[in-house]
C-alpha positions as CSV (number, residue, x, y, z in Angstrom):
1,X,-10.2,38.7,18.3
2,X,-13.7,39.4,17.7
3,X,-16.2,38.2,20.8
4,X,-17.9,36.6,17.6
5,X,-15.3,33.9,17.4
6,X,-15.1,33.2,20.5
7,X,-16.2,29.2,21.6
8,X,-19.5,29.1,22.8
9,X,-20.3,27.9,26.9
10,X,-23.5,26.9,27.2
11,X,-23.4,26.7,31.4
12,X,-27.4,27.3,32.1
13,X,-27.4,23.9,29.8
14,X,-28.6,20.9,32.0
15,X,-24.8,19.0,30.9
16,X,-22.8,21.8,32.3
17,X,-24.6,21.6,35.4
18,X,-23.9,17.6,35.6
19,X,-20.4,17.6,34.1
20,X,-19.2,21.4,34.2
21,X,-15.3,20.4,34.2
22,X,-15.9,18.1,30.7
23,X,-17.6,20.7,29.2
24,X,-15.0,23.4,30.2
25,X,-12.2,20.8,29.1
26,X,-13.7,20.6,25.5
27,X,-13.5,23.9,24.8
28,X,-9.9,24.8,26.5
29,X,-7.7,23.9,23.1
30,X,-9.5,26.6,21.5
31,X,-8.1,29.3,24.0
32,X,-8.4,30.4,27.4
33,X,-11.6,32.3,26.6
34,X,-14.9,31.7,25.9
35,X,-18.4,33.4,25.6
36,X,-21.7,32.5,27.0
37,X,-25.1,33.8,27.9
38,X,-23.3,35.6,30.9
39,X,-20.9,37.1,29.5
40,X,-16.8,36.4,28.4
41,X,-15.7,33.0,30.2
42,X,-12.0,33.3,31.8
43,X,-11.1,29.2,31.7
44,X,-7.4,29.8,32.5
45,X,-6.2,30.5,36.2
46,X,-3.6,32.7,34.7
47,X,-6.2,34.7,32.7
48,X,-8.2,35.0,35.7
49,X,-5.4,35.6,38.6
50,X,-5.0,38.9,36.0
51,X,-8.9,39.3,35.7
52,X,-9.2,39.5,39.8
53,X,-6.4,41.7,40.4
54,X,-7.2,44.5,37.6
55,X,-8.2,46.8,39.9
56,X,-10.2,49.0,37.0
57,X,-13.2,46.1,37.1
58,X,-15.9,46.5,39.4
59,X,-18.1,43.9,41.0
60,X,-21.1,42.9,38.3
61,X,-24.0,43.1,41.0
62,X,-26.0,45.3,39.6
63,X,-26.0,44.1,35.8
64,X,-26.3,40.2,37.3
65,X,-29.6,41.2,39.3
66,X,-31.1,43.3,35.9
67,X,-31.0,40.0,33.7
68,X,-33.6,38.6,36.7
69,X,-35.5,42.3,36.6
70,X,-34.2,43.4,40.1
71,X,-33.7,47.1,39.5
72,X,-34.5,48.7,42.6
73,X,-35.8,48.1,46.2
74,X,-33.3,47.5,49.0
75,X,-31.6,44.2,48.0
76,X,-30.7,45.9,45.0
77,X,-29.0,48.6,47.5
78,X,-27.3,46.8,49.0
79,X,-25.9,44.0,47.4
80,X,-26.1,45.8,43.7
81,X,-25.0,49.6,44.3
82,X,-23.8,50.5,48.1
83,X,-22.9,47.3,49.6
84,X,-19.4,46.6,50.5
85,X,-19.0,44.7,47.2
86,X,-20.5,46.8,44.9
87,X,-19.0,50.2,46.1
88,X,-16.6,52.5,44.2
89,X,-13.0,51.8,44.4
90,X,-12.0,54.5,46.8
91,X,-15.4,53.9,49.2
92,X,-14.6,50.1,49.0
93,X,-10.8,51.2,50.1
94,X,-12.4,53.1,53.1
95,X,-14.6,50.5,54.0
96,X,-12.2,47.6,53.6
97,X,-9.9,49.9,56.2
98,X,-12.1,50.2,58.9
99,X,-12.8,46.4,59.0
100,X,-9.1,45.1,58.4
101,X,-8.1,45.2,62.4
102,X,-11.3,43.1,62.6
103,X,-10.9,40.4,60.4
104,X,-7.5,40.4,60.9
105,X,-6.4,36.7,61.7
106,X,-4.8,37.5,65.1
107,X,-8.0,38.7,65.7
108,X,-10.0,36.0,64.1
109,X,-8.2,33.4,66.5
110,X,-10.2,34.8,69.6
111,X,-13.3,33.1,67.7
112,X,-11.8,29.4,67.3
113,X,-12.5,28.2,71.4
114,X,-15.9,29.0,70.5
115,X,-16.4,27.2,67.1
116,X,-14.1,24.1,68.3
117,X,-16.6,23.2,70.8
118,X,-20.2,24.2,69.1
119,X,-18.6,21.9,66.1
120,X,-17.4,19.0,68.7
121,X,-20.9,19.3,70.1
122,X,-22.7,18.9,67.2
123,X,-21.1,16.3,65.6
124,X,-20.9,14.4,68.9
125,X,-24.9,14.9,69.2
126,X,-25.2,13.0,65.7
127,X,-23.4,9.9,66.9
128,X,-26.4,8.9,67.9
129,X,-27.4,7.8,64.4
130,X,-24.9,6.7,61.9
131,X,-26.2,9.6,59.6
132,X,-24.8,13.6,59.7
133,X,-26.5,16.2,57.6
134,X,-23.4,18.4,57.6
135,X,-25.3,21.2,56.3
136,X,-28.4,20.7,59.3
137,X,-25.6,19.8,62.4
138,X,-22.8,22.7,61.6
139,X,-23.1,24.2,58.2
140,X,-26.5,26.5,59.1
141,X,-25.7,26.8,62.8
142,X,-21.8,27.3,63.2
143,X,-21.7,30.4,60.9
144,X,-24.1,32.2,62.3
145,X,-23.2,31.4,65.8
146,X,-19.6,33.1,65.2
147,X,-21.5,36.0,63.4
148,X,-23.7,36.9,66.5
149,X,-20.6,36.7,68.7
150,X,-19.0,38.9,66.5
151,X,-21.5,41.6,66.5
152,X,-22.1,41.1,70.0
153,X,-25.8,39.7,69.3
154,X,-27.0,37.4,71.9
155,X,-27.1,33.3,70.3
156,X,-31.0,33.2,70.9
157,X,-31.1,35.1,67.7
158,X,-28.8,32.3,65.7
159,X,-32.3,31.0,64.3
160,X,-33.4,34.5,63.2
161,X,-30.1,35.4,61.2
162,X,-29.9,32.1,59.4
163,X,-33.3,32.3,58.2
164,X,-32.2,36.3,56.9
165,X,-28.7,34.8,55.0
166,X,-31.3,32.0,53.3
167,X,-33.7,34.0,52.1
168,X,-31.8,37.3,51.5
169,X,-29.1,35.0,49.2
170,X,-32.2,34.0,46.7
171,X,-31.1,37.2,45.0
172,X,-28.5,35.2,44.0
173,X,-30.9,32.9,42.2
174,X,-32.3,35.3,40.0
175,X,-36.0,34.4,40.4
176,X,-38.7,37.2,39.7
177,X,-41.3,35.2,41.2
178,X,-39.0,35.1,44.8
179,X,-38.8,39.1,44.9
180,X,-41.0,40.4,47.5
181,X,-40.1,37.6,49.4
182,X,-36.6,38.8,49.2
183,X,-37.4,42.4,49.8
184,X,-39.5,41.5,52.9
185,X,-36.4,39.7,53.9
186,X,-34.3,42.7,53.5
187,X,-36.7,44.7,55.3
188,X,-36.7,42.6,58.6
189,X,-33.0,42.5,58.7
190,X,-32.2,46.1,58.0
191,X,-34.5,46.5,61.4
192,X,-32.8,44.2,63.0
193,X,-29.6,45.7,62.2
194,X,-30.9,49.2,63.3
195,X,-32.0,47.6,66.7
196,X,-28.8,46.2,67.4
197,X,-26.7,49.3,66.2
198,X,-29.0,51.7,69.0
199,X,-28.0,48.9,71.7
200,X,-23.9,48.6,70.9
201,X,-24.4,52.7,70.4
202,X,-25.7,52.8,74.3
203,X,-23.0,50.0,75.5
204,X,-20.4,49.9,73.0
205,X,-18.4,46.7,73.8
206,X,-15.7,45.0,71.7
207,X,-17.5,43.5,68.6
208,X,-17.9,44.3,65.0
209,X,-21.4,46.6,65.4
210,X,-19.5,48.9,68.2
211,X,-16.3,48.9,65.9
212,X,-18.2,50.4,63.1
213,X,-20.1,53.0,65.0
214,X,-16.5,54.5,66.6
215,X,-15.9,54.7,62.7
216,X,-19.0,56.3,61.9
217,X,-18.6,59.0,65.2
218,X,-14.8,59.5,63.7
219,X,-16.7,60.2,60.1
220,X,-15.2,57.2,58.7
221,X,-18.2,55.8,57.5
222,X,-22.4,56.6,57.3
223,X,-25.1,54.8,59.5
224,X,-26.5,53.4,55.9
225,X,-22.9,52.1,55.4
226,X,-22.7,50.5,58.7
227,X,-26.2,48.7,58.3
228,X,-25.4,47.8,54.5
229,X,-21.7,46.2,55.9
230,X,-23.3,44.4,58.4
231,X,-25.9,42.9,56.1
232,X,-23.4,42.0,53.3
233,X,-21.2,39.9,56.1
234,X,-24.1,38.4,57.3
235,X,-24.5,36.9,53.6
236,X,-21.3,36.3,52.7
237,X,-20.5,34.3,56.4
238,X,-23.3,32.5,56.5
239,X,-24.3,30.5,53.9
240,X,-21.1,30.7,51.9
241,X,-19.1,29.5,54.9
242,X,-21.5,26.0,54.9
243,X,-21.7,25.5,51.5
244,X,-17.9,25.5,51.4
245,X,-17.6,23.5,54.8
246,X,-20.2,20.6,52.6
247,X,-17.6,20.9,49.7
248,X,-14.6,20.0,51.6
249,X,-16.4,17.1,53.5
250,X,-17.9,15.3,49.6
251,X,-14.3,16.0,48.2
252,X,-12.7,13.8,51.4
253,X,-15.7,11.3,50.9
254,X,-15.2,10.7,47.3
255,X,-11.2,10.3,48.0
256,X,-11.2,8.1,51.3
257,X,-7.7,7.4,50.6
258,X,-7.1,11.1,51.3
259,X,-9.1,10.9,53.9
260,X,-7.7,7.8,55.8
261,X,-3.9,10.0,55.0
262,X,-5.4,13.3,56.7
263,X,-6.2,10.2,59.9
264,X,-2.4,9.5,59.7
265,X,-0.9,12.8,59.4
266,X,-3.4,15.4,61.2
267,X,-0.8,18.0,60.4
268,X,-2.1,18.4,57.0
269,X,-5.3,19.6,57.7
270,X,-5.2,22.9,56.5
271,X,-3.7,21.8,53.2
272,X,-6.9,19.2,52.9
273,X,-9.0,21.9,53.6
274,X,-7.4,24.0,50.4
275,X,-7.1,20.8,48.1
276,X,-10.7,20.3,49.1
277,X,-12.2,23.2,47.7
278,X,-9.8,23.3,44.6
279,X,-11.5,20.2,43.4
280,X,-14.6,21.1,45.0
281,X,-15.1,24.8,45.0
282,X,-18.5,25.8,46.6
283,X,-17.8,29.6,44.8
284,X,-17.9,28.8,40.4
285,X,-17.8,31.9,39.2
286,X,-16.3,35.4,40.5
287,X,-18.0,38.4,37.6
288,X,-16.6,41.6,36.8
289,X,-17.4,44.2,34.9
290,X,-14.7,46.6,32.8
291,X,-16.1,50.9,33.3
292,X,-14.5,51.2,29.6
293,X,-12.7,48.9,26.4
294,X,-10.0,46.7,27.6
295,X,-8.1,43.8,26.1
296,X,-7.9,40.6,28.2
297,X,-6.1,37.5,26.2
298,X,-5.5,39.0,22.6
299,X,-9.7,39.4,22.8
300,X,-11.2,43.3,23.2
301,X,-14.3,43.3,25.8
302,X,-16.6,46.4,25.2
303,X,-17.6,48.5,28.4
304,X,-20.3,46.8,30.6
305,X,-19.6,43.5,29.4
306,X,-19.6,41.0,32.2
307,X,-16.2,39.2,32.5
308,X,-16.7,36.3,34.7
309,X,-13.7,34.2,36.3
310,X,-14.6,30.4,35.7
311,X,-13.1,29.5,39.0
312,X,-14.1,25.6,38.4
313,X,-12.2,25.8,35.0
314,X,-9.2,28.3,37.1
315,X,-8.8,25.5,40.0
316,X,-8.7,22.5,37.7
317,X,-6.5,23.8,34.7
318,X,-3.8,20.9,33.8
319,X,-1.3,24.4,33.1
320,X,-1.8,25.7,36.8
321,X,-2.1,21.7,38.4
322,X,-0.5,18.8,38.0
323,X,-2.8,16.1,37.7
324,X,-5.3,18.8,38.2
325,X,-8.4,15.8,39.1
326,X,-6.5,13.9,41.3
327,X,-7.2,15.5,44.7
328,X,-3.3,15.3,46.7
329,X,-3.9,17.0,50.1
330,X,0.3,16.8,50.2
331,X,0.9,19.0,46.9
332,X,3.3,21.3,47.5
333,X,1.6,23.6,44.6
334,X,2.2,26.9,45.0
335,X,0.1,28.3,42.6
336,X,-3.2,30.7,44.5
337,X,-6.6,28.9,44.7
338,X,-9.0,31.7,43.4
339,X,-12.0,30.4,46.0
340,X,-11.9,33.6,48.0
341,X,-10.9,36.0,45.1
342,X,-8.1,38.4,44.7
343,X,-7.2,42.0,44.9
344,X,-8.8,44.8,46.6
345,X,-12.0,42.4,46.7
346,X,-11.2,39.3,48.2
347,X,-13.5,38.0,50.7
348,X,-12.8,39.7,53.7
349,X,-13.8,37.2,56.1
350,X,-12.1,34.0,55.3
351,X,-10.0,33.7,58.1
352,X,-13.0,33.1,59.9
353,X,-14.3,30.8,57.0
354,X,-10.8,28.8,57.2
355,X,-11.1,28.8,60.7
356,X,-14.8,27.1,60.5
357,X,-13.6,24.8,58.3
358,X,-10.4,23.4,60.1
359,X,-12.8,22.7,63.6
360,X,-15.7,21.2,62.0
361,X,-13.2,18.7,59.9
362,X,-10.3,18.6,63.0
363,X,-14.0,17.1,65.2
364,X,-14.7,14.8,62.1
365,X,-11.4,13.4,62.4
366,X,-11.6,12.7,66.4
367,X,-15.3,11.2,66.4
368,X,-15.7,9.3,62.9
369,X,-13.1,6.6,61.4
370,X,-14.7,6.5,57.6
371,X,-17.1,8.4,55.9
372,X,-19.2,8.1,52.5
373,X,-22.0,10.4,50.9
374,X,-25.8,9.3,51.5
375,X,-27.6,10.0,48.8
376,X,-27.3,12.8,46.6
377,X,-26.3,16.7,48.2
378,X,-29.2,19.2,47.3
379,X,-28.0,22.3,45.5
380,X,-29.0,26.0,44.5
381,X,-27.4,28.4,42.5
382,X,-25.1,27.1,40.2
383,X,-23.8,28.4,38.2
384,X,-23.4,31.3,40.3
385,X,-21.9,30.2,44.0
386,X,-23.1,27.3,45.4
387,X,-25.9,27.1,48.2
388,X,-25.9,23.4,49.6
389,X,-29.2,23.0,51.5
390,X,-28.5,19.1,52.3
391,X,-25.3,16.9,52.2
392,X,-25.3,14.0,54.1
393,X,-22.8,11.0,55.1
394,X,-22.4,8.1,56.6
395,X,-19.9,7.5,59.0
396,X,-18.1,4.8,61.1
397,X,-17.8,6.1,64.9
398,X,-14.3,6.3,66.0
């Protein structure tokens, strides 16, 4: 099939952004692909389960930040052409190898003490009021907290690398006017990093910085590789982690029956958690690009064509879900939510994402008996990954 004939998704349009899933669900009969401004539009999970695991495609950085004129300058480098994302296959493999002990999830428990009671604490401390910003009281302080312990950076500098993730992930919002801003971000936390990487180097302990430089002594990896790793974490922990962690607390708040069954049977937390973010993913969109032809679906994509993953239209398609609206924290689905990716490139630190996300809500349940939304969540980025900057409830004390 010619890309020609493809339906047309018009998701920079004002109605996707307010009703993505209804515009997605009037184009599905016509096929499990679509085009748009972006590129081809996977609305199928099965058509993009395949998309994520090719392992040909490479990560569409670098022609996402040239449709918003960002061609060069270090955010570029890093996140566009030598970041841990962006990398070649075999470099990604190398990098990924290094880290894997790391993020292991043996490893990751060591981190869950920690983020149990900065979550208890912070929730307690909004009893006060009968209003919780999620994204003010754990969403921009948990993250970063289990980032600095796990480069062995003391938590004075918690403040410092949140306000790096925020402005360092408007390259993600594809603003020319936001650029130097952004580069000045990059700047300060490539500095940062260096700092850091000196100190570990002098008194190597057990983190994630000291890890990396063994590597780099053992020729496993490059000081630029080491800095550009640390930075991409950073990003990808930080403000992914809350906006995910807001997601799964609006899904429970617009289904308090699922809500009051999580109160009754505590044991299904983890599958809330999932069912949470199928219906309410915080990541939209996963993009790929193919090095040569291929044929996905019966349709041929030219080279350098951006193929993106719907994940919205992949976690809510009535072929991979029963009932796919109704969120049912007891389904027994075993079909793979596509949140996190798949492959060689799935996110490599969402053990400690889950692991956030199961202490902030297993608090919730001990200190609050109901919940509801106030007002209406503030939003950035869609429809690329979600940044929430606000997303408050109300809530009933226990």
């Amino acid at each position: 099939m010619e890309l020609s004939a493809l339906p047309e998704l018009d998701v920079f349009a004002a109605e996707y952004a307010e009703r993505p899933l209804d515009a997605i669900d009037a184009v599905r009969p016509l096929g499990p692909v679509a085009r748009s401004s972006r590129g081809i539009e996977l609305l199928s999970h099965a058509a993009c389960f395949d998309m994520l695991r090719e392992p040909q495609l490479t990560v569409a950085f670098a022609k996402m930040f040239a449709t918003s004129g960002i061609t060069e300058g270090r955010a570029y480098d890093v996140f566009a052409l030598n970041g841990l994302m962006a990398a070649n296959p075999a470099d990604h493999a190398r990098m990924r190898k290094v880290l894997a002990p790391f993020f292991a999830p043996a490893e990751v428990e060591s981190l869950r003490p920690l983020a149990s009671a900065l979550a208890t604490e912070w929730l307690r401390d909004a009893l006060e009021a009968d209003r919780c910003d999620m994204a003010a009281f754990v969403g921009h302080r948990l993250p970063p907290s289990l980032f600095c312990r796990m480069i062995g950076a003391p938590s004075d500098d918690v403040p410092r690398l949140t306000n790096f993730s925020q402005t360092m992930n408007q390259v993600f919002h594809f603003d020319r006017e936001r650029r130097d801003e952004i580069e000045a971000a990059f700047a300060d936390g490539e500095a940062y990093m260096l700092d850091l990487i000196e100190r570990r180097a002098a008194r190597p302990g057990d983190d994630l910085i000291s890890l990396m430089i063994a590597a780099e002594a053992r020729g496993e990896l490059t000081r630029d590789e080491v800095v550009n790793i640390a930075i991409n974490i950073l990003g990808g922990s930080t403000d992914g982690t809350n906006a995910s962690m807001c997601m799964v607390f609006i899904a429970l708040a617009e289904h308090p029956d699922q809500w009051r069954l999580l109160k009754q049977q505590p044991a299904l937390l983890r599958s809330a958690i999932q069912e949470a973010r199928r219906v309410r993913s915080a990541v939209l969109s996963i993009t790929r690009i193919p090095p040569e032809e291929i044929e996905l679906c019966g349709v041929t994509i030219p080279e350098d064509v951006a193929i993106v993953a719907n994940v919205l239209g992949a976690n809510l398609d009535p072929e991979a879900f029963e009932r796919p609206r109704q969120m049912d924290i007891a389904r027994k689905s075993k079909t793979p939510f596509l949140n996190f990716g798949l492959g060689h490139h799935f996110y490599v630190g969402q053990f400690v994402a889950m692991l956030v996300l199961e202490e902030t809500l297993r608090a919730a349940l001990t200190l609050w008996s109901e919940f509801s939304v106030d007002g209406v969540p503030t939003f950035r980025g869609a429809p690329y990954p979600l940044l929430v900057e606000q997303a408050a409830f109300r809530f009933v004390p226990q």
